[in-house]
C-alpha positions in Angstrom: -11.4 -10.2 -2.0 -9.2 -13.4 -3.3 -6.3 -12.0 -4.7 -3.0 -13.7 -6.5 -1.9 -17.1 -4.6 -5.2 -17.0 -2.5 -4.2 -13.9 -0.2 -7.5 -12.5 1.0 -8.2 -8.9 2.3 -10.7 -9.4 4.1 -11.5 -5.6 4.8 -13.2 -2.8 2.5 -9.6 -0.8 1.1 -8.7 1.5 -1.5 -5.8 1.1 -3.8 -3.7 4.2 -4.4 -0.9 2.6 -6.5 -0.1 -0.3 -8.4 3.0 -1.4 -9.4 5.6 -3.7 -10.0 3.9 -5.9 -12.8 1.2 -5.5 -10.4 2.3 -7.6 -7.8 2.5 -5.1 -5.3 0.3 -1.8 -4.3 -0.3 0.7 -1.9 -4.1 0.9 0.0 -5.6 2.2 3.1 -8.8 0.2 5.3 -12.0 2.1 4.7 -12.7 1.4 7.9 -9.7 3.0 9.9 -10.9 6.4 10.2 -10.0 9.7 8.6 -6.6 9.4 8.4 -5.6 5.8 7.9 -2.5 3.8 8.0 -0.9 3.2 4.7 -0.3 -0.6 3.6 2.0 -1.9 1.1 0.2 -5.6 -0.2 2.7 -7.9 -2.0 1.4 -10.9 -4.0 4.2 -12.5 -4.9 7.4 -13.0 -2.8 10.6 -14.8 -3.7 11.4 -15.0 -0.1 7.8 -17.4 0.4 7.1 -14.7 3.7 3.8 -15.4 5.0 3.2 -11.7 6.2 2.3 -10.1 2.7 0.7 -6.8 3.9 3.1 -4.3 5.6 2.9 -0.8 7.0 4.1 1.8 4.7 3.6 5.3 7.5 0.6 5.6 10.0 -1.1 8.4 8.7 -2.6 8.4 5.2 -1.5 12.5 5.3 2.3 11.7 6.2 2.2 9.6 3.2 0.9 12.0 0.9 3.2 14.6 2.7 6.0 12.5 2.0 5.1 12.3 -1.8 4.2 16.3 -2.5 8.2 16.6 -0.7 9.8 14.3 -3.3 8.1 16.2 -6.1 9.2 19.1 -4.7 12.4 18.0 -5.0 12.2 17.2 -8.3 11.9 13.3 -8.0 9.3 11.0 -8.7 6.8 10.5 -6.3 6.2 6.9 -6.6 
């Protein structure tokens, strides 16, 4: 897939958040098992960094641990 300034993913993913204009979300590989690293992808970057897609936790359950907790506590997930 050819995203926003040519950036490529190159692997099946799913998206589990959009945001920021939609210049950034939140996805896991397809292919990475059962419980997948998380991956924030940024398409746009004022700071012209070549390494667009970073990891968010290691486990796709820590991250939605990590979510349920801030409800939980009242704040927004997201």
């Amino acid at each position: 897939m050819v995203a926003k300034g040519n950036r490529v993913i190159s692997r099946p993913f799913f998206a589990i958040d959009v945001y920021n204009g939609g210049d950034q979300f939140v996805f896991v590989y397809l292919d990475n098992g059962d419980d997948p690293a998380v991956y924030e992808g940024v398409y746009y970057d004022a700071y012209g960094r070549p390494n667009w897609i970073m990891l968010v936790t290691e486990n796709l359950s820590v991250y939605i641990n990590s979510l349920i907790a801030r409800v939980k506590e009242g704040r927004n997930p997201f």
